[in-house]
C-alpha positions as CSV (number, residue, x, y, z in Angstrom):
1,X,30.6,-18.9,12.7
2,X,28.9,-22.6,11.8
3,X,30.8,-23.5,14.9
4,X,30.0,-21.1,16.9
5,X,26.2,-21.3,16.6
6,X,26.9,-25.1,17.0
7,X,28.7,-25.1,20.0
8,X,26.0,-22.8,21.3
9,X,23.4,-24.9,20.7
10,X,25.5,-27.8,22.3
11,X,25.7,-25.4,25.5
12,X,21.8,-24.6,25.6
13,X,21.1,-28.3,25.4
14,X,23.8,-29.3,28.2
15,X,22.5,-26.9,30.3
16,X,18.6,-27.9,29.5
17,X,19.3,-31.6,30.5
18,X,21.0,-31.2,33.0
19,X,18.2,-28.6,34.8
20,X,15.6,-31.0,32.9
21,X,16.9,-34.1,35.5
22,X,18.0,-32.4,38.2
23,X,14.4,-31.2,38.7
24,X,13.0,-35.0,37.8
25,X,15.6,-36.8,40.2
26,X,13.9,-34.6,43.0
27,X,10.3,-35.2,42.2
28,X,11.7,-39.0,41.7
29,X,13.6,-39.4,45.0
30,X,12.3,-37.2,47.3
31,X,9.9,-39.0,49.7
32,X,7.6,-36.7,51.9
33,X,7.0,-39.4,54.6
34,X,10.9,-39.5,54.9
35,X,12.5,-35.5,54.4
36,X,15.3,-36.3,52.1
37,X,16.7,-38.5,49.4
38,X,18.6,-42.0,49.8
39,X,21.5,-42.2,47.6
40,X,20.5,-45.6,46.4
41,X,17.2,-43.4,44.5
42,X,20.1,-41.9,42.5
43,X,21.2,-45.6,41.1
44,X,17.4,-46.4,40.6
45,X,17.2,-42.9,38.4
46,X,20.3,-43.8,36.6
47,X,18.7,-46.7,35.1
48,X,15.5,-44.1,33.9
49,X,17.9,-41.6,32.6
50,X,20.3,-43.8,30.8
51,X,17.0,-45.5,28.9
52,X,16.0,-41.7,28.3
53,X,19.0,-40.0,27.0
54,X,19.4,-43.6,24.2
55,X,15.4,-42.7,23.2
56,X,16.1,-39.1,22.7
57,X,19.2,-39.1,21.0
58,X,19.4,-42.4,19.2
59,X,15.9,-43.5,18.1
60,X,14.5,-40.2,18.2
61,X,16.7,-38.6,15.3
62,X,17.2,-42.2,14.1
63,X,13.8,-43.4,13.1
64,X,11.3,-41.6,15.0
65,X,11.9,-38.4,12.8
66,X,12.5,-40.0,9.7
67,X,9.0,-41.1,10.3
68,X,10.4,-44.9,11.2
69,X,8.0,-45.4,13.4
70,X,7.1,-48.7,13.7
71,X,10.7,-49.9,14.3
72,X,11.1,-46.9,17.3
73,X,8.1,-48.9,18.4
74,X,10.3,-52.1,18.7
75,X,13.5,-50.6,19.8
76,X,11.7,-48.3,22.4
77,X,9.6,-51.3,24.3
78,X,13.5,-52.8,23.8
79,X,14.4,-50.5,26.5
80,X,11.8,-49.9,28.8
81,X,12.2,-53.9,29.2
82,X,16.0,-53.6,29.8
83,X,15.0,-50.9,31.9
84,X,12.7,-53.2,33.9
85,X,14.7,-56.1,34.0
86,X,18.1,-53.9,35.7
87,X,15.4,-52.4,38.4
88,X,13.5,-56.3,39.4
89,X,16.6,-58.3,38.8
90,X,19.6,-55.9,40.0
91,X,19.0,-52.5,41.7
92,X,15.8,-54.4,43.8
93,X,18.1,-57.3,44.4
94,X,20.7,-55.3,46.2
95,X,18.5,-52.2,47.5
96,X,15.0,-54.1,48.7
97,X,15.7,-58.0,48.9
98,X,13.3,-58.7,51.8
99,X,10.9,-56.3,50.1
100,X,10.1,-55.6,46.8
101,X,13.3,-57.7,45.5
102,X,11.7,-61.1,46.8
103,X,9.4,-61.1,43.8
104,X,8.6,-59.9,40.2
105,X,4.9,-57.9,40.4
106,X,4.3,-57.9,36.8
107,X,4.6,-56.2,34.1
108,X,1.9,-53.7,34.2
109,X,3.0,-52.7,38.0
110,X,6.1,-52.0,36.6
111,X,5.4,-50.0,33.7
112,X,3.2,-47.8,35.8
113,X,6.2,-46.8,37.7
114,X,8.8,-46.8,34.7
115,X,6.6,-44.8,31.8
116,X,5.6,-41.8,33.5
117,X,9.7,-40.8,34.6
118,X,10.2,-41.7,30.8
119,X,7.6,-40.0,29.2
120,X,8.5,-36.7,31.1
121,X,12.3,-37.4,30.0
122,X,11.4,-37.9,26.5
123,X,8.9,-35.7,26.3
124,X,10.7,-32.4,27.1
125,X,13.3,-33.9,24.7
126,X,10.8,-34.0,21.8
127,X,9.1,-30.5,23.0
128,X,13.3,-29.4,22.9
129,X,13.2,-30.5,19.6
130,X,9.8,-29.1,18.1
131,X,10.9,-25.5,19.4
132,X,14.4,-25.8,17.9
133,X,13.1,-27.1,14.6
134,X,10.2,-24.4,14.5
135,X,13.4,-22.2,15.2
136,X,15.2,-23.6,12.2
137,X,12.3,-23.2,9.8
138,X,11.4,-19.6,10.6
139,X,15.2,-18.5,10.2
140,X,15.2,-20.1,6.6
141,X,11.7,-18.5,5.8
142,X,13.2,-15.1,6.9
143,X,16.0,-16.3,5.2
144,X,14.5,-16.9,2.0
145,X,12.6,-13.9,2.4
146,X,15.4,-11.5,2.7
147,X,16.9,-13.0,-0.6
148,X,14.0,-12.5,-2.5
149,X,14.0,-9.1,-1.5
150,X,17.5,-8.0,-2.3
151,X,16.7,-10.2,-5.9
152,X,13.6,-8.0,-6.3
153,X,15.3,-4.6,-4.9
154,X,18.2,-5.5,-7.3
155,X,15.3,-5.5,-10.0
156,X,14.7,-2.0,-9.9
157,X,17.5,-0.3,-10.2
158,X,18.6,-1.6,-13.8
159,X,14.5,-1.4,-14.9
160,X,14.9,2.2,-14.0
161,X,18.1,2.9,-15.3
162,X,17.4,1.4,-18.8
163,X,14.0,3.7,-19.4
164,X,15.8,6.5,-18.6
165,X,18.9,5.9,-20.6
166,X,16.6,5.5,-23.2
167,X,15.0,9.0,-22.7
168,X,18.5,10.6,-22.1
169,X,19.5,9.3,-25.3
170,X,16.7,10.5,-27.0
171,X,17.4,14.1,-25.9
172,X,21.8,13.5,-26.3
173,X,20.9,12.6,-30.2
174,X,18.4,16.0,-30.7
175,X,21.1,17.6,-28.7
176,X,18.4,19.2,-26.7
177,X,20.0,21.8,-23.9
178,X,17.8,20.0,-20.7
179,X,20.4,17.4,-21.3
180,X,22.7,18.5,-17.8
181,X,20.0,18.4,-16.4
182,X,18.7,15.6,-16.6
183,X,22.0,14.0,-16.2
184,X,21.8,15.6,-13.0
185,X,18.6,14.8,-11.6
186,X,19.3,11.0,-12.6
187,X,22.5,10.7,-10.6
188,X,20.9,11.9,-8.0
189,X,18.4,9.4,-7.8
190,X,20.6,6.9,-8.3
191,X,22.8,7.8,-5.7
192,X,19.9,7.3,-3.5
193,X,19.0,3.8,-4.5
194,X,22.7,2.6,-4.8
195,X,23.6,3.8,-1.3
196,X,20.7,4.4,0.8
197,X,18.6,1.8,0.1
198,X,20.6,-0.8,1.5
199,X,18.2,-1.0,4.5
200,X,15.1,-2.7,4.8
201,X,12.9,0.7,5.7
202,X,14.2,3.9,5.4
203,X,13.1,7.3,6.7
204,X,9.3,8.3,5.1
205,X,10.5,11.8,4.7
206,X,13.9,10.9,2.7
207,X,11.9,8.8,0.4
208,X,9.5,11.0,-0.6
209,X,12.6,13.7,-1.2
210,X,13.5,10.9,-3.5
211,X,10.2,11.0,-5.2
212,X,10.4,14.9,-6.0
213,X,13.8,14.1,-7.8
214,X,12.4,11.6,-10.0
215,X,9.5,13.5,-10.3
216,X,11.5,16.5,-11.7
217,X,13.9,14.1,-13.2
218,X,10.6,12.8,-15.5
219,X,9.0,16.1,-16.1
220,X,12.4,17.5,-18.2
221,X,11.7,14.2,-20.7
222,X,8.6,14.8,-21.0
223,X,9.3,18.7,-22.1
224,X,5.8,20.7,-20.9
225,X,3.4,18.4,-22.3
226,X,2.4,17.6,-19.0
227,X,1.0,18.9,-15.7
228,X,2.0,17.3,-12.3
229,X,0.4,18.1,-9.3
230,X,2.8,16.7,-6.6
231,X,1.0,16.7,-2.9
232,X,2.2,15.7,0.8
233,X,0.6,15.8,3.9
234,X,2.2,15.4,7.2
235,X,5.3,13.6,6.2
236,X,6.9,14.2,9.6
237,X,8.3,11.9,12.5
238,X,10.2,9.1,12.4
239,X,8.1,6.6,10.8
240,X,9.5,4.6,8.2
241,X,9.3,2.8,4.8
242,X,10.3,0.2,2.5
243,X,12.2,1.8,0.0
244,X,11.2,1.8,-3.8
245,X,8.3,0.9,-3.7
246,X,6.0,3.9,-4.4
247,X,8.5,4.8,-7.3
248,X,7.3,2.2,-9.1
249,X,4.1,3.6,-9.6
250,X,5.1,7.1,-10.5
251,X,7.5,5.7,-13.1
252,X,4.7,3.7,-14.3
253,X,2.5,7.0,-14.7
254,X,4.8,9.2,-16.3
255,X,5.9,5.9,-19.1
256,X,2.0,6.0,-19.9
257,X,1.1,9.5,-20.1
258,X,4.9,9.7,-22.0
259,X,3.6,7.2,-24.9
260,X,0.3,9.2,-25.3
261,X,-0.2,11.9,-28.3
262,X,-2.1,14.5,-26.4
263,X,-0.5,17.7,-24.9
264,X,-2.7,17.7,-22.2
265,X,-1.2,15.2,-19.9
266,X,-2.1,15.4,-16.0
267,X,-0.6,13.5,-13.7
268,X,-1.8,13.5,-9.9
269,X,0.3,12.0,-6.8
270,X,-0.8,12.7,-3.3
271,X,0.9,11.2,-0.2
272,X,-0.5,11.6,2.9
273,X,0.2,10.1,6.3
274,X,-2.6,9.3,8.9
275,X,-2.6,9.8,12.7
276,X,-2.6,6.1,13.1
277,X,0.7,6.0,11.0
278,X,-1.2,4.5,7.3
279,X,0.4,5.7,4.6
280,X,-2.4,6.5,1.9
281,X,-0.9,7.0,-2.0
282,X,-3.1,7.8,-4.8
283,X,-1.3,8.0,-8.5
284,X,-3.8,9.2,-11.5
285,X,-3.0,9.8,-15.1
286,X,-4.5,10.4,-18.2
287,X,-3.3,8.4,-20.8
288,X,-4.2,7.8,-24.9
289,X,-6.4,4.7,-25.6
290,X,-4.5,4.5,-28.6
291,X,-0.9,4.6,-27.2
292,X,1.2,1.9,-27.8
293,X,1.1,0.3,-24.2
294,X,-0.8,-2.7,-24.8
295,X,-1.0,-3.3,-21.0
296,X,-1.3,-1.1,-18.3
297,X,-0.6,-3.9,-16.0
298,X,2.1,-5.8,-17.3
299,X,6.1,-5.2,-17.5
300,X,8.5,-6.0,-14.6
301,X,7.7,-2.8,-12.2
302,X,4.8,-3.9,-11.2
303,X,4.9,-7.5,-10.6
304,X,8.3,-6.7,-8.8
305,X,5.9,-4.2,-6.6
306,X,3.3,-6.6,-6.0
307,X,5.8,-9.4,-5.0
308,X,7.3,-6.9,-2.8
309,X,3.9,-5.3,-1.0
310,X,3.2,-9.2,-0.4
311,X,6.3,-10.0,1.2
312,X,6.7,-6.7,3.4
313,X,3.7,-5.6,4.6
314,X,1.4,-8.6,4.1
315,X,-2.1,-7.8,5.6
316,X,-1.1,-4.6,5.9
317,X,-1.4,-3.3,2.7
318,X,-4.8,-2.6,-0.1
319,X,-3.4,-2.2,-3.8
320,X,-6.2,-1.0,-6.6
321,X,-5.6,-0.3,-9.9
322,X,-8.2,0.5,-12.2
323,X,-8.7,1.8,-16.0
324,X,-11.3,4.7,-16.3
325,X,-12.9,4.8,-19.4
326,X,-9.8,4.0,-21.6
327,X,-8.2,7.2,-20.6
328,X,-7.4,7.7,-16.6
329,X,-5.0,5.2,-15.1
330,X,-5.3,5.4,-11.2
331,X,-3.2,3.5,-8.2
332,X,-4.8,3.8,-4.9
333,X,-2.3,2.1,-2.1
334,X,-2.8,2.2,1.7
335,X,0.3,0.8,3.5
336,X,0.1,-0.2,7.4
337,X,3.3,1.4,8.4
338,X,3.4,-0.3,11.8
């Protein structure tokens, strides 16, 4: 594949030279005063493009960009003087020798006739260059980016899994009869984030059938302490989503209100879907100042989360989390979905 994508690249730059002088030789050679171009011009842009192709792909990868500078300097003036010396004391000789061959005119005369077929040689080499290398950069930066996600995606399944082992062992050791179900409900949702996650966005709809599970899934551990108001509104068309990332903070509410003492433990989640395709997701739950959560903002969820909003939909996404009075925990995300 390596080769492949080399041997492509080869191609594209073949074929870019070859238009690249093709196009020069004719602005070179062709003389309005006399329709048409004398074959001796081609010898005369030989000598340019010879000097040209040993700039861009000798000095230029060679010390130019390895930041060598002052010696690509040296070797450059090197060649425009070689390239000089071949036109005045060979090409002139034989082409022009009652003309322009009869005598040298300088060396300023003849570097305003030399740079300027150079620098448009060279220059579309080093412009080649910039774009492929800007190329090369964004593919590793999406590269990167795509293996931070599957290392952050691959975060959340075991996080999950472990607190609800935990709670399924709980209810295994009391032998409590909800355990079937919860079995159930949990392979379920793990089902969907072993084999439907895979892509980068998934349908909005499908996720937020995933939510429901989990959402059932948590209310069996946490065995009618709790009420959960569960809203959507207009979850429909084909817009889509990043995949576990809202989970996060519904697995992060029902942990909380879990650790507290009361019986009265609410629990609000509303998703709603604009007109201009924003996803708006607000998350509140009462919680115990005195549980044993020390910080409502720590653990690996939701730095995984925030990592993930960053990466995904950066500038496209407001997170707030606030504490209300030591007992109401509330999430308030609005996702750009475009």
């Amino acid at each position: 594949m390596n080769k492949l994508q080399l041997n492509k690249k080869t191609v594209a730059e073949i074929i870019f030279q070859v238009i690249l002088n093709s196009l020069v030789f004719i602005f070179f050679a062709f003389d309005r005063r006399n329709p048409g171009i004398e074959l001796h011009k081609f010898f005369f842009y030989f000598n340019y493009a010879v000097a040209a192709l040993v700039i861009n792909y000798v000095l230029l990868p060679k010390y130019f960009y390895k930041n060598r500078y002052f010696t690509f300097i040296i070797y450059a003036l090197v060649i425009v003087g070689l390239v000089i010396f071949t036109e005045e004391a060979i090409l002139e000789k034989i082409y022009y020798p009652d003309t322009r061959g009869r005598k040298f005119l300088g060396v300023m005369f003849n570097l305003m006739g030399t740079l300027p077929t150079l620098t448009v040689l060279v220059g579309f080499k080093f412009g080649w260059d910039a774009l492929s290398n800007k190329r090369k950069v964004e593919e590793l930066k999406s590269s990167v980016k795509e293996s931070e996600l599957n290392y952050l995606k691959s975060q959340i399944n075991p996080h999950f899994l472990f607190n609800n082992l935990n709670n399924l062992y709980a209810h295994a050791v009391e032998e409590s009869p909800k355990t079937p179900d919860i079995i159930l409900e949990l392979s379920d949702v793990l089902r969907y984030m072993l084999y439907e996650c895979k892509a980068d966005y998934v349908p909005l709809d499908k996720e937020i059938k995933q939510l429901k599970s989990y959402v059932n899934l948590s209310e069996l551990q946490i065995e009618g302490r709790a009420k959960v108001n569960f809203k959507t509104q207009n979850i429909t068309g084909s817009i889509r989503i990043a995949p576990l990332i809202l989970i996060v903070f519904i697995e992060n509410a029902f942990k909380h209100s879990a650790s507290s003492l009361s019986d009265n433990i609410v629990i609000d989640i509303n998703i709603e879907k604009t007109e201009e395709d924003q996803l708006r997701f607000h998350c509140q739950n009462t919680y115990s100042s005195t549980s044993n959560i020390s910080s409502l903002k720590g653990g690996i969820g939701l730095s995984n989360v925030n990592k993930r909003l960053q990466l995904l939909y950066p500038q496209a996404h407001e997170l707030t989390i606030s504490e209300g009075n030591g007992e109401v925990y509330t999430v308030d995300l609005t996702i750009d979905l475009n």
